[in-house]
Residue, then its C-alpha position, 0 to 999 in steps of 0.5 A: x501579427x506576431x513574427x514567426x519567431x515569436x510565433x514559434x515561441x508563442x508554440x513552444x510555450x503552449x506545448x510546454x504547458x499543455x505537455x504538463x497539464x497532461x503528465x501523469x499523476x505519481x502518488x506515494x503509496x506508504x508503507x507501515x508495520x507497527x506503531x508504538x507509544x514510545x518505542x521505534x525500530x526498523x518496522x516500528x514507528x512511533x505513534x507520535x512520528x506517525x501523528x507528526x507525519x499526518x500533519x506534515x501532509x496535511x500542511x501540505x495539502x495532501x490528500x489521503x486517498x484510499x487505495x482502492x480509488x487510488x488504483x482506478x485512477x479516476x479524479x485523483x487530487x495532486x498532491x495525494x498519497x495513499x497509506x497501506x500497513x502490513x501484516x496485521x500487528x495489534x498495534x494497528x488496533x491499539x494505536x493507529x486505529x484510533x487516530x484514524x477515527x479522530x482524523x478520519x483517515x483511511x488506510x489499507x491493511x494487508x493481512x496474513x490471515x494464519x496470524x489473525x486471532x493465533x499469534x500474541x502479536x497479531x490483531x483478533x478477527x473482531x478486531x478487524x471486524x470492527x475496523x473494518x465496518x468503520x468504513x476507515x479500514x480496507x483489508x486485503x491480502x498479503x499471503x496466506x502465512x508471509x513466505x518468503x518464495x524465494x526460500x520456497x521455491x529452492x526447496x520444493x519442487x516445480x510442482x509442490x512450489x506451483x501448488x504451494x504459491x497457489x494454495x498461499x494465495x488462495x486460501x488468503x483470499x477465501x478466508x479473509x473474504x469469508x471471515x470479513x464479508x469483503x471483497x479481495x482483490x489486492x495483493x501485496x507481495x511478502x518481502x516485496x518478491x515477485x516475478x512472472x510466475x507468482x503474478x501469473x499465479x496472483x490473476x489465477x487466483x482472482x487478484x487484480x492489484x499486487x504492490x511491492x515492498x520498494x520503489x518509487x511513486x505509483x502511477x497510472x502505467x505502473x504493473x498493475x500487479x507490481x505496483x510500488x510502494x515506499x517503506x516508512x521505517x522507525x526513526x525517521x526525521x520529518x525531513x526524511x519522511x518529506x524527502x520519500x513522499x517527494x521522491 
């Protein structure tokens, strides 16, 4: 029989490791904008450091994991990350759209559907369309027209400011899930700003997932409407990108 000291190492030992079978997942949840041919900037990458980055995750066996698997947090692989683009350039469609298909990756775009079909930057609502029937692409919301509520609230008063978030979040909502034939349930907040009122507002509004602009990996405990997410800018070194989903 083992002495009681090593007994009480034997039980150290055994706390240890079944501590670490039992510690939560943490997932990076990226965050994209723009993909360009030759060309990068603070929310422009480019498409070949984006094509280095995939590789990178795949030699290290990450698995790319939709976002909505991601927030039910069930079988979850480790190591795993999620990837989200915002906004709704025609980049997405143009450049992303095709590696996703030659990969078979899928990723989440969060949209400002004032932009879609409007502006000369932005993504047409066939396009969209298409991608999203591919079974690759997930679109959810990202506001109505991108505020900055911040700036919104100073402005206006309690009253216009309340029926103005509600209205932003709303209508977003409606027309993405009228324009597209999906279900919109997720969030991501403009310029990562949130706080108690707009996550009271984004539950009245049916939403159930919101996600950050900043901070670090997800997690099961993480605010369910608060949910952080890390931005990949233009110009990073693959040593960089390594260091931020590591983080």
């Amino acid at each position: 029989m083992p002495s009681l000291g090593l007994r009480a190492v034997i039980a150290g030992l055994f706390c240890l490791l079944a501590g670490s079978a039992m510690a939560e997942p943490s997932v990076p949840v990226l965050v994209y904008h723009r993909f360009d041919p030759a060309k990068s900037g603070l929310t422009t990458v480019t498409t070949s450091a984006f094509e280095q980055q995939l590789d990178w995750l795949a030699a290290h066996h990450y698995s790319i994991v939709p976002l909505q698997s991601l927030v039910q947090w069930k079988n979850i692989p480790q190591p795993a990350v999620a990837i989200t683009v915002d906004d709704g350039h025609e980049s997405v469609f143009t450049q992303l759209y095709p590696i996703l298909r030659q990969r078979h990756i899928h990723v989440t775009l969060f949209i400002y559907p004032s932009a879609i079909s409007n502006a000369s930057y932005a993504l047409t609502w066939a396009q969209l369309d298409e991608m999203v029937k591919s079974g690759l692409v997930d679109v959810q919301s990202h506001t109505y027209w991108h505020p900055d509520f911040r700036q919104e609230r100073k402005k206006r008063t309690p009253a216009d400011y309340s029926a103005f978030v509600d209205m932003q979040l709303a209508r977003s909502k409606s027309v993405l899930e009228q324009k597209l034939g999906i279900s919109v349930t997720m969030l991501a907040w403009p310029y990562g700003i949130y706080d108690q009122d707009l996550e009271a507002a984004a539950r009245r509004a049916g939403y159930q997932w919101g996600f950050a602009f900043a901070g670090g990996q997800a997690q099961p405990g993480s605010d369910p409407l608060a949910i952080p997410r890390i931005p990949v800018s233009g110009g990073l070194s693959l040593s960089g990108f390594a260091a931020l989903v590591a983080k």
